[in-house]
N, C-alpha and C positions, 0 to 999 in steps of 0.2 A: 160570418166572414167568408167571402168566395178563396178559391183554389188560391186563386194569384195574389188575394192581398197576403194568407197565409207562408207561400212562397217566397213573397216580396220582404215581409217585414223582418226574417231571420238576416237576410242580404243586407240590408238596409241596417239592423243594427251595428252588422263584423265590420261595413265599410264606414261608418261614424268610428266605432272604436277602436279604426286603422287611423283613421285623418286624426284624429286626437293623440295618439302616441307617436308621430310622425310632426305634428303641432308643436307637441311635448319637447320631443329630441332625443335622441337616443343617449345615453351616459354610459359609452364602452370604456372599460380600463384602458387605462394608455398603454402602446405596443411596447415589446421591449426594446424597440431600439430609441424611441422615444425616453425611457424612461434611463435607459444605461449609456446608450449608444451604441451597442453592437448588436449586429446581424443574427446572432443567436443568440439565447439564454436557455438554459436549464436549470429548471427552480425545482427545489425540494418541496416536502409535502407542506412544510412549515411556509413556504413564498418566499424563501429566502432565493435568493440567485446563486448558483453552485460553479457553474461553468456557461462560460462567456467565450464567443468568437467572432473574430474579426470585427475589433473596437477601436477602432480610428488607425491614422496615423502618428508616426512622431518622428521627430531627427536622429535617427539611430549616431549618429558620431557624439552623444553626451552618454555621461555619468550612468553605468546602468543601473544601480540604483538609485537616482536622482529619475532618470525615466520610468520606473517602475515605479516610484512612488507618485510619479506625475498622473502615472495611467490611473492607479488606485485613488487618487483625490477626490476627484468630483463627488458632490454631496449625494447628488440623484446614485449614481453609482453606488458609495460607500454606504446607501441609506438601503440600496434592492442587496445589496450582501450582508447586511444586518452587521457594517462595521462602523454608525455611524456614532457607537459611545466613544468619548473622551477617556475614557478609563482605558478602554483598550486599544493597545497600541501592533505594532509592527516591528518588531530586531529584524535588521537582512541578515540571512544563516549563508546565504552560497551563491556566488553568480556564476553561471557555465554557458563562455560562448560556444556556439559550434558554428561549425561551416554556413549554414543555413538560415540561424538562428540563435539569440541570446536570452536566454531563463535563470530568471532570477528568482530566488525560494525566499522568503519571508517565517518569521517566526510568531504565532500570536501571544501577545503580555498581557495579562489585565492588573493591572496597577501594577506592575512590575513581575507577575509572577506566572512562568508557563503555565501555556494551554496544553494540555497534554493532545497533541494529533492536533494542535488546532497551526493549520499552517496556512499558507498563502500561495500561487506562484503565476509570477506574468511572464510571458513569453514575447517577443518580437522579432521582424524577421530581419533581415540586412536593410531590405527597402525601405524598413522604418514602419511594419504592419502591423499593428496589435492582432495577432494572430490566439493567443487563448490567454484569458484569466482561472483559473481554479481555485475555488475559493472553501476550504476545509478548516474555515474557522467559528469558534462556537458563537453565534448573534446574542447581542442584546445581553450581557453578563450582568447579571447583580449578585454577585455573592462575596461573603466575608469572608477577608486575605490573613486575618487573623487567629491562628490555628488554639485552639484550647488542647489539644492531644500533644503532647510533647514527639521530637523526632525518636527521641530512647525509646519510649513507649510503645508507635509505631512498629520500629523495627523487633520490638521482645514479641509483639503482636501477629507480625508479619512471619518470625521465626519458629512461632508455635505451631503455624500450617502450615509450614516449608519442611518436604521432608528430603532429606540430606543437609539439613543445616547446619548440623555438627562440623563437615568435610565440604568445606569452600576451595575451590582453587584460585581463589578473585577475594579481595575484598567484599564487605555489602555497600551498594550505593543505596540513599536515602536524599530524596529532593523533594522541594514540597513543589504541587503543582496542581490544576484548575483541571479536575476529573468529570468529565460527559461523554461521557459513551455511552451510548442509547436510555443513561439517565438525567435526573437535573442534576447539571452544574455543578460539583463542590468543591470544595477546599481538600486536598489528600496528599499524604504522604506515598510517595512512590518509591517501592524498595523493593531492592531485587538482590538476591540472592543467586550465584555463582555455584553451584553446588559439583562437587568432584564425581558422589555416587550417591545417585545415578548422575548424571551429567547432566544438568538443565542451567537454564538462564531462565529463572523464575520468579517473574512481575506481581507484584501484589501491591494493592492500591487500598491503601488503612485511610476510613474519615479522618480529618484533620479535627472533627470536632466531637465527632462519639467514639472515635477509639474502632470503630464497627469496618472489618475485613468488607471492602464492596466489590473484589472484583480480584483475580488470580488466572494468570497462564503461564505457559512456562514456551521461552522463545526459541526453542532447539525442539524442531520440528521432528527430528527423528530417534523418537524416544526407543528406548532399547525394549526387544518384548521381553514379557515377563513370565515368569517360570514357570511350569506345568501344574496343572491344579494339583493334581494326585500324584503319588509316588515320586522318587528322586530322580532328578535328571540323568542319563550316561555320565559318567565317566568321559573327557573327550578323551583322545586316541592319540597317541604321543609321536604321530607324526601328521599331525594335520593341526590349522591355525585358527584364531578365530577371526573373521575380517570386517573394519569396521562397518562394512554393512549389515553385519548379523548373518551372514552367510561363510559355513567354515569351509576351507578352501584346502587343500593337498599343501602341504608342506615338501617344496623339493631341495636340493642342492645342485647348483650347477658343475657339474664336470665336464671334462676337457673334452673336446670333439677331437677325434682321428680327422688327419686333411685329407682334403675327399669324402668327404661323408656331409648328412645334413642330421640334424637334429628333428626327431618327430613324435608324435605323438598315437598309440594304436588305438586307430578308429574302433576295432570289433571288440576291443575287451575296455576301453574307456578307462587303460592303466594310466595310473598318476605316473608312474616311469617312464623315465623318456626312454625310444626305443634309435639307436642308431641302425641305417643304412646307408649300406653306400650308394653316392650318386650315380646314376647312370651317365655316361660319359657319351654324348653324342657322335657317328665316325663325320668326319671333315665330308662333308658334301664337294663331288668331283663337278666342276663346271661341263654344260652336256657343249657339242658342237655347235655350232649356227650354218643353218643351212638357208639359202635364198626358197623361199618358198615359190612352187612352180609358175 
């Protein structure tokens, strides 16, 4: 076989097996605005669609929630947000127009019973813009609304790893509700506990069907620190306080100021007493003459 035919025949295959996948046709996924109708999408790793912008128009002078449910309808739409079961539904929780814009929040149900964090919200502008969807609810739900763990049980369950549970300043709330959070889907009792000391607002999420603790934090971000490993702590100092940021601060009393005086503080010794001096009294500035300049 010479150079050329050598040459020629690798050429000759790539360009036959262009003209046959071009023959063939290409089968690209359909865009998102095709598929949703809006200009953006943001899909999770799952292909679910997360957030959505600028998806049509509508007549902002109707219903906002009759508009928002208009906007959420479309099958193609409700099918790329993984909202297209029957089971699961939509409660509106809050409509807030502003200047701008009107946002309406959504709640998600599957057969009647919250999504924990599973929420909804469409926004629109005056002009009538579908300007964002967000869509934070759980896709594709199959799971049983039928709890086998009783709510009592739950919450003795819940009380067992809660510590301050003795000293509640709050009642305990207990609701049953549809838990995923970075797991599958289940069925759980959500009970939280108010606790006086330490001070927490503390979530615990008990299966509704094994009785099994799946999840705990406590919602009062600014936990108190805790005590020194070794040895007793001081004694505090019986004129100084402790301040709810965990920083103890001087304890003063106000008294009376002399007139003519200011109240201050001395920079060089960083005394917690206040130090009085008297004001400086400026003398009356005499007006100079006015002379025509030369």
């Amino acid at each position: 076989m010479s150079r050329l035919a050598r040459f020629l025949l690798p050429l000759m295959l790539l360009m036959l097996a262009v003209n046959a996948a071009h023959a063939q046709g290409p089968v690209p996924a359909a865009s998102a605005a095709q598929v949703t109708g809006c200009q953006e999408v943001t899909y999770s790793k799952q292909g679910v669609a997360r957030r959505l912008k600028d998806c049509g128009i509508v007549n902002p002078q109707g219903d906002p929630e009759t508009l928002a449910r208009s906007i959420l309808a479309g099958p193609a739409r409700r099918s790329a947000m993984g909202m297209d079961s029957a089971q699961s539904t939509l409660a509106m929780t809050a409509v807030q127009p502003g200047d701008a814009a009107t946002t309406v929040r959504f709640q998600q149900l599957y057969q009647g019973v919250p999504v924990f964090l599973g929420q909804a919200l469409v926004q629109y502008s005056k002009s009538g813009n579908v300007d964002l969807i967000v869509n934070n609810t759980l896709p594709r739900l199959n799971v049983a609304v039928k709890p086998v763990v009783s709510a009592a049980d739950a919450e003795q369950a819940a009380t067992a790893t809660t510590k301050g549970a003795a000293s509640l300043r709050a009642p305990t709330k207990t609701s049953l509700v549809i838990y995923g959070d970075g797991i599958t889907p289940e069925l759980a009792w959500h009970v939280i506990h108010y606790t006086d000391n330490p001070p927490q607002d503390l979530h615990t999420m008990v299966s509704a069907q094994s009785g099994k603790v799946m999840a705990q934090w406590n919602a009062i971000w600014g936990d108190p620190k805790p005590a020194p490993r070794s040895g007793a702590a001081p004694p505090p100092s019986p004129n100084r306080r402790p301040s709810p940021l965990g920083v103890t601060v001087p304890r003063t009393t106000p008294t009376a100021t002399p007139a003519g005086s200011a109240l201050t503080y001395d920079p060089p010794t960083r005394s917690s007493q206040p130090v009085i001096r008297p004001c400086a009294i400026m003398p009356a500035r005499q007006p100079r003459p006015w002379t025509r300049p030369a």
